[in-house]
C-alpha positions in Angstrom: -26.1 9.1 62.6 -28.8 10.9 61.0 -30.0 10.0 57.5 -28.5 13.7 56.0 -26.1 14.3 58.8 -23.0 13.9 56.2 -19.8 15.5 57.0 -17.2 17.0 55.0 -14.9 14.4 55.2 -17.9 12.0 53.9 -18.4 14.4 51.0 -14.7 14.2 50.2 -14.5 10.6 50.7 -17.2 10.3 48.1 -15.4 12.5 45.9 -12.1 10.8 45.8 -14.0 7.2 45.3 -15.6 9.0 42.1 -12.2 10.2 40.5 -11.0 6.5 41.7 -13.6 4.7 39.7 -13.2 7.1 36.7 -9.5 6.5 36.2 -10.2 2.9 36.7 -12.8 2.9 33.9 -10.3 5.2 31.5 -7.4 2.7 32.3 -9.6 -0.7 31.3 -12.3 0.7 29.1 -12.3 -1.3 26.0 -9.9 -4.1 26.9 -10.4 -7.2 28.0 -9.2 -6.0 31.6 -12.7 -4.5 32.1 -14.4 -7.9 32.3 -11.9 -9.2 34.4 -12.6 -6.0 37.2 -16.7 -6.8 37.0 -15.8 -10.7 37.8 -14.0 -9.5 41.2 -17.1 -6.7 41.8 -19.3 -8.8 41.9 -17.3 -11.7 44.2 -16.9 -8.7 46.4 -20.8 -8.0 46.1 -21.3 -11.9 47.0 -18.7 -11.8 49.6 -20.6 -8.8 51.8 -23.9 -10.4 51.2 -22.7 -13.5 52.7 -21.6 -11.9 55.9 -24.6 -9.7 56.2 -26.6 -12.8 55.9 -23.7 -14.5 58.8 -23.6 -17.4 55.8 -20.0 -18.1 57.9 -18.7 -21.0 55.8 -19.1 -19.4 52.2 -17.9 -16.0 53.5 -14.9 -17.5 54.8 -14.2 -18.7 52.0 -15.0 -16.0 49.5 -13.2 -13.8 52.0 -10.1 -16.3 51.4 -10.2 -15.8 47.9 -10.2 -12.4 47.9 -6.8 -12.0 50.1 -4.7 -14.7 48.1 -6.4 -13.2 45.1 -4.8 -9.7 45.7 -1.2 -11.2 45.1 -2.6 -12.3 41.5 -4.0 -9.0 40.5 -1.2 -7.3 40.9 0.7 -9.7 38.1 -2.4 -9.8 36.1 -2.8 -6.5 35.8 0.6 -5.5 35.8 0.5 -2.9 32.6 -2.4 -1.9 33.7 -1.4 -0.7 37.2 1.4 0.6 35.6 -0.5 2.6 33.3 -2.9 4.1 36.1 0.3 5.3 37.8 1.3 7.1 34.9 -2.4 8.8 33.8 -1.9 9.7 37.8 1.7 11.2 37.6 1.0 12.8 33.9 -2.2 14.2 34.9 0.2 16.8 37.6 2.5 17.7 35.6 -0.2 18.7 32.6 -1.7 20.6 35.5 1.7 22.3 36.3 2.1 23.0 32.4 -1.5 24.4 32.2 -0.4 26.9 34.7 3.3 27.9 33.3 2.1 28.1 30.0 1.8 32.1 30.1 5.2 32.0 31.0 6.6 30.0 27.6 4.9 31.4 24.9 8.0 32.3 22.7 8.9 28.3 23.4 5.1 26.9 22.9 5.2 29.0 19.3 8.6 27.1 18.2 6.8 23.5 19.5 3.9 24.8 17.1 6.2 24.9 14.3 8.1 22.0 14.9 4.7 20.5 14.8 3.3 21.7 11.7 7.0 20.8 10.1 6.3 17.2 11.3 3.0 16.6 10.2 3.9 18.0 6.3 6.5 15.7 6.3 4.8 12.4 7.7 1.8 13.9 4.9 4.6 13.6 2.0 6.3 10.6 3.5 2.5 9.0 3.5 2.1 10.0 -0.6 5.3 7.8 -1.1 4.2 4.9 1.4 7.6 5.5 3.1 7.5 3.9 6.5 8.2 6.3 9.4 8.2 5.9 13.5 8.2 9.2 15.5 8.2 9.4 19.3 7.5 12.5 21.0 8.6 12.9 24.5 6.2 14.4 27.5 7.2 14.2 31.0 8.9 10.4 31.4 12.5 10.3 30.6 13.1 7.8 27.4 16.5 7.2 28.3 16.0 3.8 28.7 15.3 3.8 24.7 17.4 6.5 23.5 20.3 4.1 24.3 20.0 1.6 21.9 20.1 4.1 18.8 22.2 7.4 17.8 22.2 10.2 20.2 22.1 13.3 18.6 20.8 17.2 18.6 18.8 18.3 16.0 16.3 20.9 15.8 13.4 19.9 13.6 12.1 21.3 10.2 10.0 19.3 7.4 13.2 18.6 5.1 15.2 16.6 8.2 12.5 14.9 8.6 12.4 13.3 5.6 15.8 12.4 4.9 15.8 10.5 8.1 13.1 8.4 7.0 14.2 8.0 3.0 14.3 4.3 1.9 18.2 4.7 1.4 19.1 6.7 4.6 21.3 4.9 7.0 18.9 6.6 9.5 14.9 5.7 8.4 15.4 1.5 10.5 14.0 2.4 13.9 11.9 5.1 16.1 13.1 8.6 16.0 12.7 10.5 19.7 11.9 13.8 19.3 12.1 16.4 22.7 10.7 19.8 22.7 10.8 20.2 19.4 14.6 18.9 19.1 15.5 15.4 17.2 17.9 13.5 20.2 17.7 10.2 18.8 17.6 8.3 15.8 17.5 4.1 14.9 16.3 4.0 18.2 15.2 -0.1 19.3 11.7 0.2 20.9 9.6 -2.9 23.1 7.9 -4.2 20.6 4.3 -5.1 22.1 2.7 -9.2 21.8 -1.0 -7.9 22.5 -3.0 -10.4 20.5 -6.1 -7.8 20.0 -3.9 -5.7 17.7 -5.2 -6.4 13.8 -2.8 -8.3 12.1 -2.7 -5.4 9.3 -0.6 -3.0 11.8 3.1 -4.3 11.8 6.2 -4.3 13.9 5.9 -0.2 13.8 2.7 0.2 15.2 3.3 -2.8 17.9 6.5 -1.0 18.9 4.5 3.0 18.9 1.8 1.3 21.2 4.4 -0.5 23.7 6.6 2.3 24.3 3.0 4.5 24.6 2.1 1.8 27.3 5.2 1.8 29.1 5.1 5.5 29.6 3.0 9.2 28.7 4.6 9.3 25.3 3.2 9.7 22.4 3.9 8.4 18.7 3.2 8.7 14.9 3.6 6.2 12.6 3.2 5.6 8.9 2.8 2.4 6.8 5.3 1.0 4.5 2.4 -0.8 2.9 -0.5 2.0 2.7 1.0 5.1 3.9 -1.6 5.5 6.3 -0.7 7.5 9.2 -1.7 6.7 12.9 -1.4 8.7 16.0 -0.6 6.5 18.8 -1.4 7.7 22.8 -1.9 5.4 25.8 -1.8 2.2 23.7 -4.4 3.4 21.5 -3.9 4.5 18.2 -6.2 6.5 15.7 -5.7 6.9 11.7 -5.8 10.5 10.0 -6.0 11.6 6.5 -6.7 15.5 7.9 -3.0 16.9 8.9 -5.2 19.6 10.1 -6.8 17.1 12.7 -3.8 15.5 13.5 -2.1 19.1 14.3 -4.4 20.3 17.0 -4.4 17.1 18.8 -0.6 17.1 18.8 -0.6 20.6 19.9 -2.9 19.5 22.7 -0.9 17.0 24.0 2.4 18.7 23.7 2.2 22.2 23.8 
């Protein structure tokens, strides 16, 4: 084959590799994970360089390595697999939302307002230091957590929000799931994370927001009993806020 005979197929071969490697990178980037990946890269690397250079004995062996090794990757990186098949999954049906969106603008104006009702209440909530765990569904089922608490239907404005989470209400212990706009569950029994990289300062609220926004596309708010700092939690990652305004637009991004 000529050097710039290339083919369609090649071009989308190249392109699919690209989006590969870039999900890879989102999926690892700033866990430990990432080192892990480079170590087998570069075996790999060795391991073609060995048989280009017909170094039998050591390819053989590095090529043994590599098979039994593939059974152990996938329990090493078992969240993490599991987390590149969600970004995969979510990523279709926030295309698919993208598109119907013209279509549900009378519902998409309620989310904005259940929204804004949220964040004034987690903003008062914070100026008391009264602890508070919200989880907002996107497009996997929480079923599987909604169980353990109180089932319920309840559509959301600033002052329910706040009696759920008072220090005295038989309601505030546990996550809150919230659905498209609508309070279904409350004292709701979340995973609670052991990740060792998460500062000792973030407690049992924060470990639990980050699990359950591993183990699926969900995403979570928190605020601190003992600061009243409030964190936005996505993809086991979580970021502080003071602006409500800030917080607002990325909620709206992710769930409108």
């Amino acid at each position: 084959m000529e050097l710039f005979d290339i083919r369609i197929i090649d071009m989308i071969d190249i392109v699919l590799v690209a989006f590969l490697l870039y999900y890879i990178y989102k999926l690892i980037k700033g866990t430990v994970a990432i080192n892990i990946f480079l170590g087998i890269v570069i075996v790999y690397a060795i391991w073609k360089i060995t048989e280009l250079l017909e170094m039998e004995m050591l390819s053989k062996i590095l090529g043994g390595f590599l098979g039994v090794g593939m059974v152990a990757l996938v329990v090493v990186f078992q969240q993490e697999i599991r987390r590149f098949l969600l970004m995969l999954g979510s990523t279709n049906f926030s295309a698919r939302k993208k598109i119907l969106k013209q279509f549900r603008s009378t519902s998409d104006s309620k989310l904005e307002s259940s929204i804004e009702a949220v964040t004034l209440a987690c903003k008062k909530l914070s100026k008391s230091n009264t602890g508070a765990l919200l989880v907002f569904k996107r497009n996997n089922s929480l079923d599987f957590v909604k169980s353990t608490g109180d089932e319920m239907f309840i559509e959301i404005n600033q002052a329910i929000i706040e009696s759920i989470f008072y220090k005295n209400s038989p309601l505030h212990d546990g996550a809150t799931i919230i659905e498209e706009g609508v309070i279904t569950a409350t004292r709701v029994v979340l995973p609670v994370t052991n990740d060792h990289e998460i500062p000792q300062r973030f407690g049992l609220r924060h470990r639990a927001a980050i699990s359950i926004s591993e183990k699926t596309d969900a995403v979570c708010i928190t605020v601190s009993e003992e600061n009243g700092q409030i964190s936005y939690i996505k993809d086991g990652n979580f970021v502080l806020f003071d602006d409500m305004e800030d917080l607002n637009e990325l909620m709206e991004d992710d769930l409108v």
